[in-house]
C-alpha positions as CSV (number, residue, x, y, z in Angstrom):
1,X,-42.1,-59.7,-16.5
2,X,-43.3,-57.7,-19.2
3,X,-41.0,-56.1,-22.1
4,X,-39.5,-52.8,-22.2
5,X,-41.6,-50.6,-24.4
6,X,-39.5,-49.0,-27.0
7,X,-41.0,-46.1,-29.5
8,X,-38.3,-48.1,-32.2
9,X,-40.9,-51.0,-31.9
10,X,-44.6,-49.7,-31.5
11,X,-46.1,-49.6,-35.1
12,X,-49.0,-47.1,-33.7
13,X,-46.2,-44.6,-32.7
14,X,-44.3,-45.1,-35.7
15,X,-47.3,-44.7,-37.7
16,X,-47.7,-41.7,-35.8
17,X,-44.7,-39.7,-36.1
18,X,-44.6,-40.4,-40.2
19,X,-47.9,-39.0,-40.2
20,X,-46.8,-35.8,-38.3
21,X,-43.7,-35.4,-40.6
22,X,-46.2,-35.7,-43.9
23,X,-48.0,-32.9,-42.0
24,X,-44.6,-31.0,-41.5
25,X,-43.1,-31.2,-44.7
26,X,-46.2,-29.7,-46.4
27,X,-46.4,-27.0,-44.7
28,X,-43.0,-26.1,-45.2
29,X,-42.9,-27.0,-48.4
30,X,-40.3,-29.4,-48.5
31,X,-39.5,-32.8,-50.1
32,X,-42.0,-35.0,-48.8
33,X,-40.0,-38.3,-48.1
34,X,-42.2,-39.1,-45.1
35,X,-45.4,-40.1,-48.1
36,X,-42.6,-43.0,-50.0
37,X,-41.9,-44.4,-46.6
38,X,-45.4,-44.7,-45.5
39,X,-46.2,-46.0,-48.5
40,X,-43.5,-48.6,-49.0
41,X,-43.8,-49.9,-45.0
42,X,-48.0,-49.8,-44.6
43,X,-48.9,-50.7,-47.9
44,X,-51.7,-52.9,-48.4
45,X,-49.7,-56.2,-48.2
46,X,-47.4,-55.4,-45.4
47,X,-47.6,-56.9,-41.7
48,X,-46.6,-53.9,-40.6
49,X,-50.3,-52.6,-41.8
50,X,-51.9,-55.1,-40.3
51,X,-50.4,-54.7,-36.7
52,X,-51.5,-50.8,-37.6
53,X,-54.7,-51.7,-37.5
54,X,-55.0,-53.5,-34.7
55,X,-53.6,-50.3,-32.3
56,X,-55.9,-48.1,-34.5
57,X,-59.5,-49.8,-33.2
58,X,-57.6,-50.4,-29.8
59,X,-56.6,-46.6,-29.4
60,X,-59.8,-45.7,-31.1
61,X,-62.7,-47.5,-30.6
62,X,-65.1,-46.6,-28.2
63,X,-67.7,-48.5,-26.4
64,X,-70.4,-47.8,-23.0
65,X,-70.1,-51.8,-22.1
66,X,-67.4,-53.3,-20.8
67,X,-68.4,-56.4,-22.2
68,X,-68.3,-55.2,-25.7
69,X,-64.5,-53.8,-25.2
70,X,-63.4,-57.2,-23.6
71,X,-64.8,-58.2,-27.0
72,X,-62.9,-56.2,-28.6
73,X,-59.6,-56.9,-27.0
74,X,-59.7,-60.4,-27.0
75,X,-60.4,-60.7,-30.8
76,X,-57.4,-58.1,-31.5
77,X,-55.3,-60.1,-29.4
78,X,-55.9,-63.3,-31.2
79,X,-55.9,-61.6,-34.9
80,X,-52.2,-60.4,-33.4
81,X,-51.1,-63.5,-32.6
82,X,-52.0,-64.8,-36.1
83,X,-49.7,-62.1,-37.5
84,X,-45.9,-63.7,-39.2
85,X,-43.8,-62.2,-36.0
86,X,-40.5,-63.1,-38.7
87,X,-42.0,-60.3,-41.1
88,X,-43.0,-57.9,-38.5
89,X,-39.6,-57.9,-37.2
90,X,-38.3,-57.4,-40.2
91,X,-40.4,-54.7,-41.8
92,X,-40.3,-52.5,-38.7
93,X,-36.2,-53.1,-38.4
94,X,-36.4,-51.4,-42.4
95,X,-38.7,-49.1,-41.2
96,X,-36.8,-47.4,-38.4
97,X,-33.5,-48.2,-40.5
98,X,-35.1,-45.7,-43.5
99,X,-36.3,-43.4,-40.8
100,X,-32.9,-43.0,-39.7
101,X,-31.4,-42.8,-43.3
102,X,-33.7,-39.8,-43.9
103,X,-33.8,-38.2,-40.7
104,X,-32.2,-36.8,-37.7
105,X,-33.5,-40.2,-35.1
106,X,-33.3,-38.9,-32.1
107,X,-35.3,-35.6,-33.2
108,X,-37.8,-37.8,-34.6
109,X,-38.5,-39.8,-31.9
110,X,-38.6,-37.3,-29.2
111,X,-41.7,-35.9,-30.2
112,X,-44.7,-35.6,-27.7
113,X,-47.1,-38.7,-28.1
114,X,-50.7,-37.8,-26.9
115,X,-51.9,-41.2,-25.6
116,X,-48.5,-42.3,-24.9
117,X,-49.4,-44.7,-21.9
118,X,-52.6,-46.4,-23.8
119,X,-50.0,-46.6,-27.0
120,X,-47.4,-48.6,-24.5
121,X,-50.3,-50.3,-23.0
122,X,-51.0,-51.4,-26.4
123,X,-47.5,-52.5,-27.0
124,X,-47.4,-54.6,-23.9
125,X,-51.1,-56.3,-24.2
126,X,-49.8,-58.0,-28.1
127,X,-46.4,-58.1,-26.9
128,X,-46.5,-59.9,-23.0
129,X,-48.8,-63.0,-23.7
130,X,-46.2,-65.2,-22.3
131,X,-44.8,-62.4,-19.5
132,X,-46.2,-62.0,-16.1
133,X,-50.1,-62.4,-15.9
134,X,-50.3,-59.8,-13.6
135,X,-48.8,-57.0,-15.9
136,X,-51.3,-58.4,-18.8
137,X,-53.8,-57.7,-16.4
138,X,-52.8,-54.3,-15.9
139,X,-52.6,-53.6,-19.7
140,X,-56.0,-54.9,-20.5
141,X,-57.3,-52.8,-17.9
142,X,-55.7,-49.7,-18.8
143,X,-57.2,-49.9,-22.6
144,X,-60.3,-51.0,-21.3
145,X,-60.8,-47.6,-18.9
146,X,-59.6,-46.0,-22.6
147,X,-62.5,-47.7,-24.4
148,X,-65.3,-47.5,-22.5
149,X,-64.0,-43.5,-21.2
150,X,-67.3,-41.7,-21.6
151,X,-66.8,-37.7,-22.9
152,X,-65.2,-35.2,-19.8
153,X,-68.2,-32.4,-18.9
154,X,-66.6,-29.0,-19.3
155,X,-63.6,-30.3,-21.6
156,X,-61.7,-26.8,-22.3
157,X,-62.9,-26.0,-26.0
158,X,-59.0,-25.9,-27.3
159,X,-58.7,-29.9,-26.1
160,X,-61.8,-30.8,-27.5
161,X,-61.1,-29.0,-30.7
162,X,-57.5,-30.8,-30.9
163,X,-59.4,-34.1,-30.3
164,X,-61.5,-33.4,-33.6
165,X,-58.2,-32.7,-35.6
166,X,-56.7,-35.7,-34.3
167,X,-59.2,-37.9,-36.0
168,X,-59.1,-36.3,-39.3
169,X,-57.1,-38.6,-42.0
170,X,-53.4,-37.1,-42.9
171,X,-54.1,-35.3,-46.1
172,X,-57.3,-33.6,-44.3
173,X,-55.1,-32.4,-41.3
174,X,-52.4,-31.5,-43.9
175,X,-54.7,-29.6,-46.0
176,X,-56.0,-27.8,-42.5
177,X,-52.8,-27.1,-41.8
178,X,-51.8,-25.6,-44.9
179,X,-55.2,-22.9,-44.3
180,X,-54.6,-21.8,-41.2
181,X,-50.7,-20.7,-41.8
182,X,-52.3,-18.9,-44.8
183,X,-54.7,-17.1,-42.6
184,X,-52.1,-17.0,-39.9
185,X,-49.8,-15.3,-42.1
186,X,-52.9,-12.9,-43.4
187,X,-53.7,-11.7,-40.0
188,X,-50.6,-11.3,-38.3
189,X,-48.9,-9.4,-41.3
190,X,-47.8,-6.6,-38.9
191,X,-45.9,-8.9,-36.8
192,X,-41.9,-8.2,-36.9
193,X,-39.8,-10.4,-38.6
194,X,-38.9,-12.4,-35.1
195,X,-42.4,-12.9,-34.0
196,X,-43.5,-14.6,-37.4
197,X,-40.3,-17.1,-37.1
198,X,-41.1,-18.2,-33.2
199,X,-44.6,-18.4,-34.3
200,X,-43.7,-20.7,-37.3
201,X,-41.2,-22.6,-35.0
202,X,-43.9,-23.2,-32.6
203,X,-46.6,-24.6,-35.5
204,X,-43.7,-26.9,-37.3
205,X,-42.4,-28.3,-34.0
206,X,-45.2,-27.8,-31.4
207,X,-44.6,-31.9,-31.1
208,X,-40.8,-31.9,-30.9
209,X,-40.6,-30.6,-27.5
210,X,-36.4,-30.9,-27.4
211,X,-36.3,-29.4,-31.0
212,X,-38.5,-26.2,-30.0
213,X,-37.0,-25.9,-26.6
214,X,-33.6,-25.5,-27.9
215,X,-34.8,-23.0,-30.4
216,X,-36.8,-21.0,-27.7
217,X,-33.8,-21.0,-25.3
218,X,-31.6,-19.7,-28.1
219,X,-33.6,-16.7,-29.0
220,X,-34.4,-16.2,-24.9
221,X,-30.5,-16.0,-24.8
222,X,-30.2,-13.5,-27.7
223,X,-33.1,-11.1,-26.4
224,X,-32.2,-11.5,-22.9
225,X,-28.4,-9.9,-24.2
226,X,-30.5,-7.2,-26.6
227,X,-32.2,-5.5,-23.6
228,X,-29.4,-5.2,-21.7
229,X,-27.5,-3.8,-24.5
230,X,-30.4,-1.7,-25.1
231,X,-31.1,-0.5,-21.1
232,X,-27.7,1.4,-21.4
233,X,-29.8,3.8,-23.5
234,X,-32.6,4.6,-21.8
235,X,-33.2,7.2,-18.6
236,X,-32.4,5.9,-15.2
237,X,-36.6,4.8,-14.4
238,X,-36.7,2.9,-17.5
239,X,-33.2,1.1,-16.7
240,X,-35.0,0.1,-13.5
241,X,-37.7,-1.4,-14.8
242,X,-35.7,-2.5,-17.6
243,X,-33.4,-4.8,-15.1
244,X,-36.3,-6.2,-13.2
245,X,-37.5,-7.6,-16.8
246,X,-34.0,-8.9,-17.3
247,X,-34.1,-10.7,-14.0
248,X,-37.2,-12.3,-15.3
249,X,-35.8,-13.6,-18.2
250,X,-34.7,-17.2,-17.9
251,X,-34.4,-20.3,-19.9
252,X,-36.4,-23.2,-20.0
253,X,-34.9,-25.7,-17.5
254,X,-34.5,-29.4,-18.9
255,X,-37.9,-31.4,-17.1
256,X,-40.3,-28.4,-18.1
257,X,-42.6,-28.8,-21.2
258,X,-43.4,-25.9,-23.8
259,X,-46.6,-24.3,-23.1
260,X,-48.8,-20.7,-24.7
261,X,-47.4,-18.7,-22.1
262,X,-43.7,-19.4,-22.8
263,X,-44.2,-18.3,-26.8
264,X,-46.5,-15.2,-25.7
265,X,-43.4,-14.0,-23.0
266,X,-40.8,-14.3,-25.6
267,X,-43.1,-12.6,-28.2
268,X,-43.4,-9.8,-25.6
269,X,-39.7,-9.0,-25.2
270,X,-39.7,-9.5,-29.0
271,X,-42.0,-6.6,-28.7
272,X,-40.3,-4.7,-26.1
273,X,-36.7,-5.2,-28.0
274,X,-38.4,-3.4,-30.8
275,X,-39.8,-0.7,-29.4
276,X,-36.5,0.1,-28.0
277,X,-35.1,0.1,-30.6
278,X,-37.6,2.7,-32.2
279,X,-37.1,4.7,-29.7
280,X,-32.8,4.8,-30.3
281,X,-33.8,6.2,-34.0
């Protein structure tokens, strides 16, 4: 039997998230708490670190042999088991306890992990030595296929280029961050007021799926109710065509995921709410 993986108690996704919400608090210019706690809990001296490390070359090394992952794996596992499991505990039970003092918890941990299996694989390898061989087994095998995963012909350019920001270090992807709102907000100065804000929502939270959901069924709610309002204004055609939009218009159900195309409908009945509105003055 192998542990239940728990976000609270993988350091790589912990790591992670505090790295995002550096990212996040830049570019919005707020008090960056996220940089003390990183700080204070993966300092140099801290287990915490340590462990860190060892998901980092597990989640990101890469190798063509077999041989040379197994390698790989098996001296991680036994620097792990070196680790003090009595400070580990404890650091990551002040982590997650500071996380919560500064932060909403659950809206921190529901971000979207990319990698989340190998990161619970991960988890499980350093965390099962004395479970169930068979589900050892099954994690070692899991990173290995991550390791020794040769580059996908034909990988769609936007994936490839999201790969290449992943591995830049936290101030870099801050920093490239920061540019591209200030070009963002250079090219897309004719936008009305509501496009810019669902635009900005989608940058800041585009890894909080609950957090932009919520936000995106909100303003699907309040357009949805501004074209009606608005269709009682217009010839009969237009009300026609005008009610067949409105029947389109539906929230995001619970299971679904946020994708381009549900940010470029809703900036498109931003658009159409605008223009009817033009048209009442």
């Amino acid at each position: 039997m192998k542990p239940k993986h728990s976000k609270y108690k993988n350091t790589g996704i912990l790591f992670e998230l505090l790295t995002r919400q550096i990212t996040s608090e830049t570019i919005s210019n707020s008090q960056p708490k996220s940089v003390g706690i990183l700080r204070k809990f993966f300092g140099k001296k801290t287990t915490l670190l340590k462990e860190y490390q060892i998901y980092h070359a597990l989640l990101n090394k890469k190798f063509n042999k077999d041989t040379s992952a197994n390698v790989l794996i098996e001296t991680l596992i036994n620097a792990h088991s070196k680790l003090n499991k009595s400070n580990l505990r404890r650091e990551r039970y002040n982590l997650v306890r500071e996380v919560k003092e500064n932060y909403n918890l659950e809206e921190f941990f529901n971000a979207k992990i990319p990698n989340y299996k190998i990161y619970a694989s991960v988890f499980h390898l350093l965390e099962s030595q004395n479970a169930n061989p068979l589900s050892i087994v099954n994690s070692k095998v899991s990173i290995l296929e991550h390791i020794t995963n040769k580059s996908i012909p034909n990988k769609p350019k936007k994936e490839m280029v999201m790969e290449e920001y992943e591995k830049f270090d936290k101030e870099t992807r801050a920093l490239t961050y920061k540019m591209l709102m200030e070009k963002f907000n250079d090219k897309y100065v004719s936008l009305a007021d509501n496009q810019k804000v669902l635009l900005k929502e989608y940058v800041y939270n585009v890894s909080n799926n609950p957090k932009l959901k919520a936000f995106i069924n909100e303003e699907i709610k309040t357009v949805k109710s501004q074209i009606v309002d608005l269709s009682q204004n217009v010839d009969q055609i237009t009300k026609i065509k005008l009610n067949e939009i409105i029947g389109l218009i539906k929230p995001l159900c619970k299971k679904s995921s946020i994708h381009d195309d549900n940010v470029i409908n809703l900036l498109n009945y931003y658009e159409l709410v605008n223009e009817l509105k033009s048209t009442e003055q």
